[in-house]
C-alpha positions in Angstrom: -24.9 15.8 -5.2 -22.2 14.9 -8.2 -23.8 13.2 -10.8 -22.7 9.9 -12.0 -21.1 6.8 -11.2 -18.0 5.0 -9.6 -16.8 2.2 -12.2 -14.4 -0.2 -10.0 -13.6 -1.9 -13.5 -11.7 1.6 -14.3 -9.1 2.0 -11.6 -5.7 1.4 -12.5 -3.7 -1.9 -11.9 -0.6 -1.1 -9.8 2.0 -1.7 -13.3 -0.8 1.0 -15.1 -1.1 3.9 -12.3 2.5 3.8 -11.8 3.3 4.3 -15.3 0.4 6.8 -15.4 2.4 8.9 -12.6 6.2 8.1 -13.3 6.7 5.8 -10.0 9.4 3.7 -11.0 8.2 -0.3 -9.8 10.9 -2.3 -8.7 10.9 -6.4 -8.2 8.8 -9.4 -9.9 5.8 -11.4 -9.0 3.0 -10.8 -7.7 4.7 -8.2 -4.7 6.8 -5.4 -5.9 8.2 -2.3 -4.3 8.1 1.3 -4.9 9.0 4.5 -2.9 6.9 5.4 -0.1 5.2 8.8 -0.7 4.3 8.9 3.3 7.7 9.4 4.6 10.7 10.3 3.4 11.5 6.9 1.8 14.8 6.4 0.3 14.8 2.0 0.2 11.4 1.4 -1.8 9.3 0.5 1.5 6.2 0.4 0.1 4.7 -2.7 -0.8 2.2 -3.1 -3.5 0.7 -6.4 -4.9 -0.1 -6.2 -9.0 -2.8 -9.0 -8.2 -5.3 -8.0 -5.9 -3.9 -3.6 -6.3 -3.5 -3.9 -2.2 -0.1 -1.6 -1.0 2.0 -1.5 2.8 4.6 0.5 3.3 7.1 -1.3 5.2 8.5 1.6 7.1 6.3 3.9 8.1 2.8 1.3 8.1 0.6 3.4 5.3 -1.4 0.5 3.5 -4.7 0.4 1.7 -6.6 -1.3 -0.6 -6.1 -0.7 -4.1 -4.5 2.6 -6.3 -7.4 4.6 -5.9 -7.0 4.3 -1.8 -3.0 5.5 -2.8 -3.8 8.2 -5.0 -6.7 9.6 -2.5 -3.7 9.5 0.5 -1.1 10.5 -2.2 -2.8 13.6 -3.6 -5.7 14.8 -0.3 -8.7 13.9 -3.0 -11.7 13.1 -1.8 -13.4 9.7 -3.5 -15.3 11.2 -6.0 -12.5 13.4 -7.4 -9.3 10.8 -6.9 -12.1 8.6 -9.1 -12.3 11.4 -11.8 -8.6 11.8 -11.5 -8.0 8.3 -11.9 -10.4 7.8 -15.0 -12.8 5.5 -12.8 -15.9 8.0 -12.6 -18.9 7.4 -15.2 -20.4 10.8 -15.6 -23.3 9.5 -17.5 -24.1 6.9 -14.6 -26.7 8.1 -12.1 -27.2 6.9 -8.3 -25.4 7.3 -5.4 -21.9 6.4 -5.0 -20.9 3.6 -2.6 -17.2 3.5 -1.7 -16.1 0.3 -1.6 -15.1 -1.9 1.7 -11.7 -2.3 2.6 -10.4 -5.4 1.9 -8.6 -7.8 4.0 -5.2 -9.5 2.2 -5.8 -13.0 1.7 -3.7 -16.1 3.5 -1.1 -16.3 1.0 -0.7 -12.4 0.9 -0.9 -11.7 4.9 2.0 -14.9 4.7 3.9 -13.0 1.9 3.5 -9.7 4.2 5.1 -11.4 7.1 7.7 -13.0 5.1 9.0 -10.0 3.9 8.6 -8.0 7.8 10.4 -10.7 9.4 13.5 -10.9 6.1 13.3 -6.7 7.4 13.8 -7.3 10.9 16.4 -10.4 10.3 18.2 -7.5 8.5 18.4 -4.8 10.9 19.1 -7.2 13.7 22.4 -8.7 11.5 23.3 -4.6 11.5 22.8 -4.1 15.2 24.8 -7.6 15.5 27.7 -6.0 13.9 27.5 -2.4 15.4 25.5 -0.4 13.0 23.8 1.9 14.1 20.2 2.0 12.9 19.0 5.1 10.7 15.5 6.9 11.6 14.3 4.9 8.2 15.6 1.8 9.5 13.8 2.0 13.1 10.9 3.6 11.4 11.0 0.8 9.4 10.9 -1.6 12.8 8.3 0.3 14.4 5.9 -0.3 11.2 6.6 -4.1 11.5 5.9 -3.8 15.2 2.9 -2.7 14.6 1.7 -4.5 11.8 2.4 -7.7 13.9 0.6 -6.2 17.2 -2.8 -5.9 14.5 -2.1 -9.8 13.4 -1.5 -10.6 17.2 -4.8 -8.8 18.5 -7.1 -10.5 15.3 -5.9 -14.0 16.5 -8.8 -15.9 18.8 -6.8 -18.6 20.8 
């Protein structure tokens, strides 16, 4: 058993962990985008919201809850050692470590979410409209929307 504690207060905001690990952060407000280390991103895909540390990639439909769920998916870690990593782990503390829940986006973020899925799609459908033919990215990118929505559609009770 590993000694010590998790300390939630400790993970990185999304502005401090990408500075920590040179990931260039591009947009304002409260939903930025960055490069998608889960498929071989060239459009900053991925999604991250500086409020509640929440990420989607757009493309290929990697998301999680906060920069310690990245950096665990980003590097193979395993909690206790991503938290380490990441500064978040009180070796002094004692008792068990309890990984926290995933959390679900709120109204106004799901609403952001689908904003910006259906802008995507409104995209690739003006390129198909005028002959362009769509890159793997691009229809990866369509497939992640598909089935982002298909998880919306199948949580709604009529």
């Amino acid at each position: 058993m590993t000694a010590g504690t998790f300390n939630r207060e400790r993970v990185p905001d999304w502005l401090r962990y990408a500075e920590m690990l040179g990931i260039a952060v591009e947009g304002r407000g409260t939903w930025r985008s960055i490069l998608c280390d889960f498929h071989d991103d060239t459009h900053a895909s991925l999604r991250v919201n500086t409020a509640t540390g929440g990420w989607a990639c757009m493309a290929c439909g990697a998301a999680g809850g906060d920069t310690l769920a990245h950096y665990m998916r980003r590097t193979g870690l395993d909690f206790v050692k991503a938290a380490k990593s990441l500064g978040a782990w009180d070796e002094n503390g004692t008792g068990p470590v309890k990984p926290h829940r995933a959390r679900t986006l709120s109204h106004r973020d799901g609403l952001e979410l689908l904003y910006a899925d259906a802008t995507m799609l409104w995209i690739l459908a003006c390129d198909i409209a005028q002959g362009k033919t769509l890159t793997d990215s691009e229809r990866a990118s369509a497939a992640g929307i598909a089935q982002r929505s298909l998880v919306i559609f199948e949580g709604c009770n009529p």
